[in-house]
Every structure is written in structure tokens, then in C-alpha cells.
VOBA-1610 file (N, C-alpha, C; in pm, whole numbers, padded with zeros to 5 digits, always signed):
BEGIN
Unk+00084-00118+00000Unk+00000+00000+00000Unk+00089+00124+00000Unk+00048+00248-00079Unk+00114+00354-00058Unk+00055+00413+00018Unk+00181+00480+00089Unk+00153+00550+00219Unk+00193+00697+00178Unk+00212+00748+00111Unk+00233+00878+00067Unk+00161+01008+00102Unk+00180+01116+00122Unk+00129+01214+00180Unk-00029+01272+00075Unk-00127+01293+00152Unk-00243+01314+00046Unk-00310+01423+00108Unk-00366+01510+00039Unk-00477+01645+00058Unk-00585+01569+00172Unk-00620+01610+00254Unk-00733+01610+00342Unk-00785+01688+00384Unk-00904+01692+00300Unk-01013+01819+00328Unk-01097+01792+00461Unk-01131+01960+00483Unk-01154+01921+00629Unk-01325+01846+00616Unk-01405+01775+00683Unk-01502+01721+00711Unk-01634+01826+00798Unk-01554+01918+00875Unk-01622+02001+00937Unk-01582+02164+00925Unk-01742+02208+00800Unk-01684+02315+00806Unk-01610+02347+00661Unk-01722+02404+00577Unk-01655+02430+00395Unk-01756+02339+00335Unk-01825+02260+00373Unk-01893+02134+00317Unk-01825+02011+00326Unk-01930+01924+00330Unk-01853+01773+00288Unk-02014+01719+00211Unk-01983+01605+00142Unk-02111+01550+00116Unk-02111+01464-00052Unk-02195+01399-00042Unk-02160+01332-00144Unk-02120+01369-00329Unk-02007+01375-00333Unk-01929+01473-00448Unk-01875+01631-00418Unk-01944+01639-00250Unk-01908+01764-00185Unk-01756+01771-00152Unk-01649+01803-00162Unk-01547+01869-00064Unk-01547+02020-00069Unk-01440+02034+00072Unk-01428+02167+00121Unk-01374+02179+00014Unk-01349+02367+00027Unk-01261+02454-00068Unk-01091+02402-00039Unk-01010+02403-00103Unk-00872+02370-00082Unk-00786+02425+00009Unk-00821+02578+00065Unk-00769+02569+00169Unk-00817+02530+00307Unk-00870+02438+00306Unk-00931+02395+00429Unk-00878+02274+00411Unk-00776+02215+00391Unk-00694+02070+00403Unk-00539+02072+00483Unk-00481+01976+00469Unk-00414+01886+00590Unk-00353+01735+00517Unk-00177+01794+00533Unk-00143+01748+00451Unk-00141+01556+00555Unk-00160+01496+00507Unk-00149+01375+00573Unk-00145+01266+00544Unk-00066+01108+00554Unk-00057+01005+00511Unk-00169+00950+00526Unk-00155+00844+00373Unk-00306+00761+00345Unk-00381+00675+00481Unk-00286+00633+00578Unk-00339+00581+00687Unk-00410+00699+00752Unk-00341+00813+00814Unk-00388+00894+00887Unk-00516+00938+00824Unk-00536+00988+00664Unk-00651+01046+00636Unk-00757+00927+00638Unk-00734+00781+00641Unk-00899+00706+00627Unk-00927+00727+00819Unk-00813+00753+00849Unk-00888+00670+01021Unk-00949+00821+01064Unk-00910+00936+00996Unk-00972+01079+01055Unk-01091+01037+00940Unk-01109+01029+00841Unk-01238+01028+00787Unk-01358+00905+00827Unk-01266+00808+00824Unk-01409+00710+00841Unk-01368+00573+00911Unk-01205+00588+01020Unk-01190+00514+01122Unk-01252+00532+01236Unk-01266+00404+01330Unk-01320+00394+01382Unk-01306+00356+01537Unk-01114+00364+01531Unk-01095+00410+01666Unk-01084+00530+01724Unk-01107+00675+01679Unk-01135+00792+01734Unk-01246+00799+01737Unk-01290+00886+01820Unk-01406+00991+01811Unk-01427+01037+01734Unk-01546+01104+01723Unk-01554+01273+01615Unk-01466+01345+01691Unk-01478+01415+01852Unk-01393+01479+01860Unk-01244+01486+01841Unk-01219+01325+01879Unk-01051+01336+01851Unk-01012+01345+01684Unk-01105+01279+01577Unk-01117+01339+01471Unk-01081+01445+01447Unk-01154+01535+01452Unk-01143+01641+01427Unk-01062+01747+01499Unk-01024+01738+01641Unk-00866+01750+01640Unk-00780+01734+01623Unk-00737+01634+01512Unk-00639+01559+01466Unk-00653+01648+01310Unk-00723+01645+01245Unk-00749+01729+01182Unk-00686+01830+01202Unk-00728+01922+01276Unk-00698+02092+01268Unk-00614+02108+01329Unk-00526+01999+01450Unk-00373+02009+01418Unk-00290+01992+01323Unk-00334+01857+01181Unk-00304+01865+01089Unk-00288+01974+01008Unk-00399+02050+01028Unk-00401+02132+00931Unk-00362+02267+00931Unk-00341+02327+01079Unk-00251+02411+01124Unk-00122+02423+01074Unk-00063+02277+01128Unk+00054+02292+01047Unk+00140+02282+00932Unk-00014+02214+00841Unk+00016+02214+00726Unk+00060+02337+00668Unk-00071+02441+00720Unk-00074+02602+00653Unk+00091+02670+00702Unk+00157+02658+00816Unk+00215+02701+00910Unk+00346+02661+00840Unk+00380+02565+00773Unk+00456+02494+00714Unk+00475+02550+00551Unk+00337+02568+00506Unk+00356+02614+00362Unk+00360+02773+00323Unk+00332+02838+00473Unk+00352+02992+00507Unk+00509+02990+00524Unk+00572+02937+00608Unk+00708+02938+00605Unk+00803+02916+00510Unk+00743+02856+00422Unk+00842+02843+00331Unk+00803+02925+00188Unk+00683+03027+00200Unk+00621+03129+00110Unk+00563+03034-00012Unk+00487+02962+00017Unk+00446+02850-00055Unk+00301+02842-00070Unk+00206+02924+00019Unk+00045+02976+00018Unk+00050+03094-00053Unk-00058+03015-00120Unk-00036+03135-00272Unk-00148+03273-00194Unk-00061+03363-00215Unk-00092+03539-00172Unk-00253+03553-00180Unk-00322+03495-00330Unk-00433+03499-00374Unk-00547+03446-00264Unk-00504+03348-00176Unk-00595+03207-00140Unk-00572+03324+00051Unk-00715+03330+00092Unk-00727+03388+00254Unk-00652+03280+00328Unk-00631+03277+00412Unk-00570+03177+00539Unk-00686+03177+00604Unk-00693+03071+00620Unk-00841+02989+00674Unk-00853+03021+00796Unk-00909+03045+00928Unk-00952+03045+01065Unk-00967+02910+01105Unk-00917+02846+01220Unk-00912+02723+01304Unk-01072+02750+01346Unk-01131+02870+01392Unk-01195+02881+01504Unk-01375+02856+01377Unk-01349+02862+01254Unk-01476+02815+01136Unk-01490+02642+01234Unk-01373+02596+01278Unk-01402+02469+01302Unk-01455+02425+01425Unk-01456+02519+01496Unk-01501+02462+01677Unk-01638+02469+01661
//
């Protein structure tokens, strides 16, 4: 199986739904294991879900800000759309 790093849109918050995803900056960069068990595993919670998530995705942004890599055009998303 590849385990390679993949887009994970957030679930809460931008939409989700069937053919729905969020807008692109609302993702989290994360390996294929990590993104099925935050989407539709079944040893977290929703809540730990979705904190796992928006630590993901914090530092995804935090990571691609540092290295001037979030394109100027695209807002920086708010953590707090997600609580």
C-alpha cells in the first residue's frame, strides 16, 4: 500500500457530502493511513477526529507559510470556522 502524503479536506466546516469537498484551503497534509482513520476510522471519536485534523491542518498552513508556498491569492483559513 502507498503511504504517501495526500490532501485532506476538512469534514467540518466548507462542506462535505456526497461529491461535496471543502474549498482547498481547508486541508491537511497527511498520510493515506492517517486520512482514512480521521475520515471514516473507527478508533477515534468525532472529537478526537477532528482534532487531529486541525492540528493537521494548522501545520500544514504554518509549514507552507514558512516556506512562502500559500499562494498570496488564497485567505488563510480560521481554526476557530471549526469549533
Amino acid at each position: 500500500m502507498d503511504n504517501g502524503v495526500q490532501a485532506a479536506h476538512s469534514n467540518w466546516g466548507g462542506g462535505k457530502g456526497r461529491g461535496i469537498k471543502a474549498d482547498d484551503n481547508l486541508v491537511a497534509a497527511l498520510c493515506q493511513t492517517c486520512h482514512y482513520e480521521i475520515d471514516q476510522g473507527k478508533n477515534l471519536t468525532k472529537e478526537e477526529r477532528q482534532r487531529k485534523w486541525i492540528e493537521a491542518h494548522v501545520g500544514t498552513v504554518l509549514l507552507l507559510c514558512k516556506q512562502n508556498r500559500w499562494p498570496v491569492e488564497v485567505p488563510l483559513p480560521f481554526v476557530a470556522e471549526f469549533e
